[in-house]
KOLFI-263669 format. One record per residue: y, z, x of N, C-alpha, C, O in turn; residue number from 1. Coordinates in steps of 0.1 Angstrom, whole numbers, always signed. Example, Ala and Ser with C-alpha at 12.3 -4.5 7.8 and 13.67 -1.06 7.14 Angstrom:
<recs>
     n.v     n.w     n.u    ca.v    ca.w    ca.u     c.v     c.w     c.u     o.v     o.w     o.u     k
     -57     +78    +132     -45     +78    +123     -33     +78    +132     -33     +85    +142     1
     -22     +71    +128     -11     +71    +137      +0     +79    +129     +11     +80    +134     2
</recs>
This chain:
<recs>
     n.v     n.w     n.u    ca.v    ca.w    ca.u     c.v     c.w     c.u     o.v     o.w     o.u     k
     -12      +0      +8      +0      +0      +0     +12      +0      +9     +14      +8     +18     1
     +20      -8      +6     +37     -11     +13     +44      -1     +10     +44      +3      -2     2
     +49      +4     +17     +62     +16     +11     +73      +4      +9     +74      -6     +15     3
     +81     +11      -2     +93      -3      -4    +107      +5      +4    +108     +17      +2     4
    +115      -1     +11    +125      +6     +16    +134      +8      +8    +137      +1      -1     5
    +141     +19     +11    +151     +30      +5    +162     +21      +7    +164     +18     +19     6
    +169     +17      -2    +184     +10      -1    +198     +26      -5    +200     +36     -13     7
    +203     +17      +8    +214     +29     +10    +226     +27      -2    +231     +16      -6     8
    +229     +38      -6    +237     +32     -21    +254     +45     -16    +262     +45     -25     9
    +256     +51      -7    +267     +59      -5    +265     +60      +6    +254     +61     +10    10
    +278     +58     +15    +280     +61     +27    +290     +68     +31    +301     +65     +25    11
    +290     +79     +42    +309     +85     +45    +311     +83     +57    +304     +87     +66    12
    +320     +75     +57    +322     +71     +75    +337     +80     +76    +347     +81     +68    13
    +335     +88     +89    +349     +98     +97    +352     +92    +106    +345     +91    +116    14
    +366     +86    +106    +373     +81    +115    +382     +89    +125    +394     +92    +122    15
    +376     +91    +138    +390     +95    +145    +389     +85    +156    +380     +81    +163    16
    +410     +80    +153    +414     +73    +158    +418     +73    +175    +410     +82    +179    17
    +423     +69    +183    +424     +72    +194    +439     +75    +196    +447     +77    +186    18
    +443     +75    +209    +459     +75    +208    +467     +65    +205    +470     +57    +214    19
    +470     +64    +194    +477     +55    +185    +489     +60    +174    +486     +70    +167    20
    +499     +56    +173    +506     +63    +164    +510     +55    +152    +519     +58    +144    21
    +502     +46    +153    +503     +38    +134    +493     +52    +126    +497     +53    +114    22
    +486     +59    +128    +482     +66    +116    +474     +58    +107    +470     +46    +109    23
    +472     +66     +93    +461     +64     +86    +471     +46     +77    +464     +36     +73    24
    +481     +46     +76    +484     +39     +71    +488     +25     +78    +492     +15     +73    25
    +486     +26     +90    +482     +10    +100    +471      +9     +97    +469      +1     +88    26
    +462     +15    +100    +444     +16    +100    +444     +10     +84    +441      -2     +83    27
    +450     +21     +70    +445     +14     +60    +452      -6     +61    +444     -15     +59    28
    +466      -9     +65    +463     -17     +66    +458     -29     +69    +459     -40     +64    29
    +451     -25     +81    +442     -34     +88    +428     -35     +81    +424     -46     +77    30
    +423     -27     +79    +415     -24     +70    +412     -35     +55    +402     -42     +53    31
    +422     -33     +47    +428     -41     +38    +424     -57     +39    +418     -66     +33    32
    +431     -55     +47    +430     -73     +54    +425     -76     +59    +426     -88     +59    33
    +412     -69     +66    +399     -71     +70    +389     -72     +60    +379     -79     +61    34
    +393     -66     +51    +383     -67     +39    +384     -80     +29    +376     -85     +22    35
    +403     -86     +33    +403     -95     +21    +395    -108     +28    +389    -117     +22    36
    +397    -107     +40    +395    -121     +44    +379    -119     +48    +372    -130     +47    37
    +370    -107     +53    +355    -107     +45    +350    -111     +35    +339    -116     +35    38
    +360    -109     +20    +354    -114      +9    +358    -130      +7    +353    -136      -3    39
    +368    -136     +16    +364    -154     +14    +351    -155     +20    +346    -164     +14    40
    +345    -151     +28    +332    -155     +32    +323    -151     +24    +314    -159     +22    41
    +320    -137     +19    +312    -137      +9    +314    -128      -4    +318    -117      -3    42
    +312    -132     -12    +316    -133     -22    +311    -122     -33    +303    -125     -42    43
    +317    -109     -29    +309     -95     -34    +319     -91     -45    +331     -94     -47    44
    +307     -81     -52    +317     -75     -61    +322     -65     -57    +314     -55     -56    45
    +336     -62     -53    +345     -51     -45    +356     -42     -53    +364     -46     -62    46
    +354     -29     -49    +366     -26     -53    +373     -15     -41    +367      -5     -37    47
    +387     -19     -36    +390     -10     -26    +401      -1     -32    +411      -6     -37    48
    +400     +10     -30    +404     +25     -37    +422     +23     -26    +422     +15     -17    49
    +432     +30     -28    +443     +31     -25    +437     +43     -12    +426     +49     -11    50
    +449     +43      -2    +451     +54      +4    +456     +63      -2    +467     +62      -8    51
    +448     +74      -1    +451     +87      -4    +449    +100     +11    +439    +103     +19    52
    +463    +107     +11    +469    +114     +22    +464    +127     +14    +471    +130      +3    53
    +450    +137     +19    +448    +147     +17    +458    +159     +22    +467    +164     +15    54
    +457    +162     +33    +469    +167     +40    +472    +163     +51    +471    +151     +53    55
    +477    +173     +62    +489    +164     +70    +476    +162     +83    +479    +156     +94    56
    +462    +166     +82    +456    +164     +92    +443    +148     +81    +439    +138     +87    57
    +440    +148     +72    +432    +141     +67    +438    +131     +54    +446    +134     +45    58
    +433    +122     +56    +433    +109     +44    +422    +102     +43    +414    +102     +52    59
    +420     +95     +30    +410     +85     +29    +413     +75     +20    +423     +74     +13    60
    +402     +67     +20    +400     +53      +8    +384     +53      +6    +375     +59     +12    61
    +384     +44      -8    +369     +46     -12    +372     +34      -9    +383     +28     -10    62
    +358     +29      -5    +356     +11     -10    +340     +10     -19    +330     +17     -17    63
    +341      +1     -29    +328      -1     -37    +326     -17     -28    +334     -25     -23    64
    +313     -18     -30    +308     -32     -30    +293     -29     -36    +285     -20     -37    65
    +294     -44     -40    +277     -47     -49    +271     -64     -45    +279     -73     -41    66
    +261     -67     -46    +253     -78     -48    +245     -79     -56    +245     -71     -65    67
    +235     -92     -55    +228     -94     -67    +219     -82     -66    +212     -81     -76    68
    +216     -73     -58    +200     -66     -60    +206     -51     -52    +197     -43     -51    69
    +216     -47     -48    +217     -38     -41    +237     -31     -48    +246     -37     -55    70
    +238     -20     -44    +253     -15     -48    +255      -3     -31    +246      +1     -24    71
    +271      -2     -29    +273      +7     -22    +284     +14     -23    +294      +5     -21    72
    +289     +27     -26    +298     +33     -26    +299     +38      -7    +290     +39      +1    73
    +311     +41      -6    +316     +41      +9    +329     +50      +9    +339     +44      +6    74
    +331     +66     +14    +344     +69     +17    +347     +68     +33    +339     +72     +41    75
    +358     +65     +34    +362     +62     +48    +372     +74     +49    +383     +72     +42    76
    +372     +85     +55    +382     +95     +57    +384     +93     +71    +377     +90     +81    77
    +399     +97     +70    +405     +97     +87    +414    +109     +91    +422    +116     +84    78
    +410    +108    +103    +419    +119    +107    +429    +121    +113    +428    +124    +125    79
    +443    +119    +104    +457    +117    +107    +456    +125    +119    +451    +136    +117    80
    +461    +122    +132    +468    +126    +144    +481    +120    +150    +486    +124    +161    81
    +483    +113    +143    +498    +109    +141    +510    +112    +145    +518    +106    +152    82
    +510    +126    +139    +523    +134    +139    +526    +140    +152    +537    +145    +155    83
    +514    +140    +161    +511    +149    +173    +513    +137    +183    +520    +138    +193    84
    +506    +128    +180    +512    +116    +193    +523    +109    +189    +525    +101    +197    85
    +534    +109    +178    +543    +104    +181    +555    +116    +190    +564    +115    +197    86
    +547    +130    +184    +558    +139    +190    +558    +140    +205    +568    +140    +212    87
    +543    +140    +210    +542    +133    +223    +548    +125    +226    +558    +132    +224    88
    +552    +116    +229    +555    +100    +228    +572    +103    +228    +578    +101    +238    89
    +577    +107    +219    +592    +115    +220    +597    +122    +232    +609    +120    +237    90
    +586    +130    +237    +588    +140    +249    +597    +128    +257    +597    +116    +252    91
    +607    +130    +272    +616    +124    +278    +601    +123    +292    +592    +130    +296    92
    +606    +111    +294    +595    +108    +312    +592    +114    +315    +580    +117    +315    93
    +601    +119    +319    +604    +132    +333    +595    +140    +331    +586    +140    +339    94
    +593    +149    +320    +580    +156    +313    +567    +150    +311    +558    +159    +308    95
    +562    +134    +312    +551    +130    +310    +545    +127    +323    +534    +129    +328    96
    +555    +120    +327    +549    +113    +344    +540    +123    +350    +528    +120    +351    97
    +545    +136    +355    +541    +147    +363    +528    +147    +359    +518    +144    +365    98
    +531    +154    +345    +517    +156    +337    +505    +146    +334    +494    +148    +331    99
    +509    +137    +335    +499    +122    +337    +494    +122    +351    +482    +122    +353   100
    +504    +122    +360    +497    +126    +374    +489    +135    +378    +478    +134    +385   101
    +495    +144    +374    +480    +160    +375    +470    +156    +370    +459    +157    +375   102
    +472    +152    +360    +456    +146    +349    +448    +139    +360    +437    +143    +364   103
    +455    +127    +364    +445    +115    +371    +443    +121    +384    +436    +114    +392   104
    +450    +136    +391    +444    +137    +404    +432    +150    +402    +424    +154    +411   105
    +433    +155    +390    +421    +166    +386    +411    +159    +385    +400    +161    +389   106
    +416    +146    +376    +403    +137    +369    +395    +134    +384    +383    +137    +385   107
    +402    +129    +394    +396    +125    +409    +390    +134    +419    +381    +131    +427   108
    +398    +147    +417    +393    +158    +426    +378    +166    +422    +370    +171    +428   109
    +381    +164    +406    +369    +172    +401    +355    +166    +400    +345    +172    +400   110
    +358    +149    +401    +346    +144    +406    +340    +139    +395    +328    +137    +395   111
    +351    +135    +382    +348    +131    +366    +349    +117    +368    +340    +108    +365   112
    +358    +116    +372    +360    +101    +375    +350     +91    +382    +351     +79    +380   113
    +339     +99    +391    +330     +94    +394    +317     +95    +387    +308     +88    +391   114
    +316    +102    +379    +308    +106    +368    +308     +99    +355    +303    +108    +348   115
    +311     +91    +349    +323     +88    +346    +315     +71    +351    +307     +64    +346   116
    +321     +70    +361    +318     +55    +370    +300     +55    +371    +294     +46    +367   117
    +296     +63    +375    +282     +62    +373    +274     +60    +358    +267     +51    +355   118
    +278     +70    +351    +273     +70    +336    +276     +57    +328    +267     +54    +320   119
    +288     +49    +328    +290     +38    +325    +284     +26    +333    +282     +16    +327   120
    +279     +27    +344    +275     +16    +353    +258     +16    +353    +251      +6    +357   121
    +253     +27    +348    +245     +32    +350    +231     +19    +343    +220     +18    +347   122
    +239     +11    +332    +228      +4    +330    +229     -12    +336    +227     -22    +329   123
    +232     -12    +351    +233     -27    +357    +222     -25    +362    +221     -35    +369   124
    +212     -18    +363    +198     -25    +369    +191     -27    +358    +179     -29    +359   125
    +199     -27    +345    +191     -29    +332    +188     -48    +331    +193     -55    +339   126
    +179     -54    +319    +180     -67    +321    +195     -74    +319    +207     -70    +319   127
    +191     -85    +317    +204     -96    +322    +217     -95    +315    +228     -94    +319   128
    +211     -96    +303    +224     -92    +288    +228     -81    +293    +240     -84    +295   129
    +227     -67    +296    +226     -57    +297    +240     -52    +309    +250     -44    +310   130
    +231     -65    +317    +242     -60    +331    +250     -69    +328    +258     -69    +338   131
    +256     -82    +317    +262     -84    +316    +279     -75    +304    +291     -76    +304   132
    +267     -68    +296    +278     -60    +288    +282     -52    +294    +295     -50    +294   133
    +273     -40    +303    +283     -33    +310    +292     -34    +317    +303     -30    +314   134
    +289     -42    +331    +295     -45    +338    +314     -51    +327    +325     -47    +330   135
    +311     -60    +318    +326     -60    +312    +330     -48    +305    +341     -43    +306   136
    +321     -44    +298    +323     -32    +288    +325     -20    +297    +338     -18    +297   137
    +319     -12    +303    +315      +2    +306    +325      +2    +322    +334     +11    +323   138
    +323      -6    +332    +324      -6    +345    +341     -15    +345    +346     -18    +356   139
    +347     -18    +335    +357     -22    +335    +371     -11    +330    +376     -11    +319   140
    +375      -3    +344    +382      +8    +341    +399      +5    +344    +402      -2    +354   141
    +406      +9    +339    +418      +5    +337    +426     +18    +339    +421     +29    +335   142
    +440     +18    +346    +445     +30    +350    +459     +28    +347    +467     +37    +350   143
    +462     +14    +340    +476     +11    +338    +473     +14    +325    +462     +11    +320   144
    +486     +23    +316    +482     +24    +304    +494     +10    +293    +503      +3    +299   145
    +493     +10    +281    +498      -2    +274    +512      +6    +279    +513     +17    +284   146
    +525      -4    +275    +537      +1    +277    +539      +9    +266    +534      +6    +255   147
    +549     +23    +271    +551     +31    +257    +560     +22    +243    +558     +22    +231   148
    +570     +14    +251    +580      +9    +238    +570      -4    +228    +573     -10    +217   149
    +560      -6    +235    +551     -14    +225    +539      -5    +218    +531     -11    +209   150
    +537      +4    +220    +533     +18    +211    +542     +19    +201    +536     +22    +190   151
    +554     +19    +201    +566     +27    +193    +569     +16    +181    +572     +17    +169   152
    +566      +2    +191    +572     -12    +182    +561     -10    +170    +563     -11    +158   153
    +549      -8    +175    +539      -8    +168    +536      -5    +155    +530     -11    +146   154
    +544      +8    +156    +540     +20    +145    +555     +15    +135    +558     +23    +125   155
    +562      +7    +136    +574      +4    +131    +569     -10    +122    +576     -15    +113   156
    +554     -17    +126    +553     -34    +115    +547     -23    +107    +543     -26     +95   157
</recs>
């Protein structure tokens, strides 16, 4: 006898964002727009729920979708951090630079940074595909960060 598989009918996906200061309401837009132009390709029965701002640390959106033989309810909650990296982000240079520097010479001294470079590199003796994702993905480390005033532009479309 076949077991018949369990179709997933509710899902809750928890979003935390990274440092970014568009918040839940960039995200829901992207989102939005991601969904409209998924459904020219296929052609589901959807319904996407409004943003709703629980409090000043959490928000969400529901989205429905259905097909001919399956349904899924879906809440997507996020976790507004927003308010904390734009107040960051406010702070004057003079106050960040320093503190950015201590970061990346702890991160070096403490020996994370190489830990860190190992744990990400760690699957290039893996096969071919493999060493080719990490090596772009994992072993591709970056130390210039985006410019702040295109952070700021950001959170302003």
């Amino acid at each position: 006898m076949r077991a018949e598989k369990a179709l997933i009918t509710r899902r809750h996906v928890i979003y935390v964002g990274g440092y970014d200061p568009q918040g839940a309401e960039g995200y829901y837009r992207l989102f939005e727009r991601s969904w409209k132009r998924f459904l020219m390709i296929w052609p589901l029965t959807t319904k996407l729920g409004p943003l709703e701002r629980d409090a000043q640390d959490f928000a969400h959106w529901d989205v429905e979708a259905a097909g001919p033989n399956w349904r899924v309810a879906t809440r997507y909650e996020f976790l507004r951090q927003e308010h904390m990296i734009r107040a960051n982000m406010a702070e004057p240079m003079t106050r960040q630079i320093p503190r950015a520097l201590a970061w990346a010479l702890d991160y070096l001294v403490s020996g994370a940074l190489l830990r860190l470079w190992r744990g990400a590199c760690s699957g290039l003796a893996g096969a071919a595909g493999a060493r080719h994702r990490y090596r772009v993905h994992g072993c591709d480390l970056r130390f210039a960060a985006p410019a702040r005033g295109s952070l700021v532009r950001g959170a302003d479309q």
